[in-house]
N, C-alpha and C positions, 0 to 999 in steps of 0.2 A: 251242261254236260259236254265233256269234250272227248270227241273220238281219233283216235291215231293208231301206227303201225307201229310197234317198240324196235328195236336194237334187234330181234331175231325174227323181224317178220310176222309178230303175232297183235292180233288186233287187241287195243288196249279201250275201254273207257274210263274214264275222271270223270267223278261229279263230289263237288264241297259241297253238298246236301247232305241232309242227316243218313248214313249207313241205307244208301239205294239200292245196294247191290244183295246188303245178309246183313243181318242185325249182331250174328257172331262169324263173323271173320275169323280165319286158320291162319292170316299172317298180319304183320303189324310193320311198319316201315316209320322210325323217329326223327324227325330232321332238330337236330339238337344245339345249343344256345350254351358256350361257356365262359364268361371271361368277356363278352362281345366278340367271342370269335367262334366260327363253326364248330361243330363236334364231332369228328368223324370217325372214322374204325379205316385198319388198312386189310382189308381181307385177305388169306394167306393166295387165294386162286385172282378172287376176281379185284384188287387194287382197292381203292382207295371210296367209299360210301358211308352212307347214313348208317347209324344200327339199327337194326332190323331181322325179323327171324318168323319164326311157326309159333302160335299159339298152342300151350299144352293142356294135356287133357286136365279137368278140373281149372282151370285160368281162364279168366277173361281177357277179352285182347289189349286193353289199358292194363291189365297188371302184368302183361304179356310184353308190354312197348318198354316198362320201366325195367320188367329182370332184363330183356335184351342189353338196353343200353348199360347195365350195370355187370353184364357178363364182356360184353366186347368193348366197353370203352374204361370199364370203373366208374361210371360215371354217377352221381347220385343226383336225382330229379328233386326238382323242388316245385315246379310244376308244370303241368301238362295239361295239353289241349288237344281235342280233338281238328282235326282240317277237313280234312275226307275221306276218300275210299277211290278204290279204284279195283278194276276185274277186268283181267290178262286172259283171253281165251287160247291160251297154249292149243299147240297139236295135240296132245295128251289129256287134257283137262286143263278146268277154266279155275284160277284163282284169285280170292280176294280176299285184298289189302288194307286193311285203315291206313292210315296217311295222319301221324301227331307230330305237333311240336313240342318240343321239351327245353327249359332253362335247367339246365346242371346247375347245382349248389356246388358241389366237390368232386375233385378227382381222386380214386383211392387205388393205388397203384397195389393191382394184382399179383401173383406168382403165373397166372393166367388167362388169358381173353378169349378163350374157345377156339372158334375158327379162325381170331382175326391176330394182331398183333400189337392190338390195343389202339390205343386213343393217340389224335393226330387232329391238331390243333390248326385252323386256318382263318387268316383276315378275312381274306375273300376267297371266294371260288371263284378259276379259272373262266374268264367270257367264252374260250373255245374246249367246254369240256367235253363236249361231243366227239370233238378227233383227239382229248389226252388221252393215251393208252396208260397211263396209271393209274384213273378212273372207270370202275365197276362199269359195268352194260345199263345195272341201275338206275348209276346219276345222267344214263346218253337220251331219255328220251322226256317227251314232253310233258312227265310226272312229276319230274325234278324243277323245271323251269314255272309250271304254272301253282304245284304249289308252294313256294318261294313267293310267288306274288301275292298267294293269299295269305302266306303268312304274313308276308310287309305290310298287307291292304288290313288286315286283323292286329297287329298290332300299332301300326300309326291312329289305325281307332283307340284304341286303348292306352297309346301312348308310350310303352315301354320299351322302344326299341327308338 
């Protein structure tokens, strides 16, 4: 488990263990695979992140991670994995997050992306995206950075990447 301070001062834990925190999670966060290049959403407030959102009522957070990425990117999953979880104990209340990976099959270009402005295609991510101000508060803290490396560490096992 790893514990840190986020982007607004609020105490965060990480753990890639199976759903330590709630077994039904209210948010979902997809770090996404298209093309061999990232899959990201430009959000209209907070820039440039992962798709991600609130789980709805009657939805499980895996069928919650695929409508996300398929409302803000177009994006259509071919498939999905679980990583982790993670729980933000805000000043208000405490929330938690699954944490999936997804390979896109297709991009199918909307009339609309909800909050965001659709899909935004990248080789690589930024080494200093912690001070880019185009990048969300999301991709600034140590959620972003360690599960990337379990993604790398889980798929060089597997080999697909």
């Amino acid at each position: 488990m790893y514990r840190f301070i986020d982007y607004y001062h609020n105490e965060v834990v990480l753990s890639f263990d199976d759903h330590p925190f709630s077994k039904n999670p209210k948010h979902v966060w997809v770090v996404c695979r298209y093309q061999n290049q990232w899959l990201l959403t430009k959000h209209s407030d907070r820039g440039f992140e992962f798709p991600g959102g609130k789980v709805e009522a009657n939805e499980s957070a895996l069928e919650a991670a695929i409508r996300e990425v398929k409302e803000e990117t177009g994006g259509i999953v071919s498939q999905i994995e679980y990583i982790g979880q993670y729980k933000v104990k805000g000043k208000e209340k405490i929330i938690v997050k699954n944490i999936y990976f997804a390979n896109i099959d297709t991009l199918v270009k909307q009339d609309g992306y909800f909050e965001t402005f659709g899909p935004v295609l990248f080789k690589e991510l930024p080494e200093n995206i912690q001070k880019n101000k185009q990048y969300s508060f999301i991709m600034k803290d140590d959620v972003l950075q360690k599960s990337l490396q379990e993604v790398r560490k889980k798929l060089k096992i597997r080999g697909d990447m």
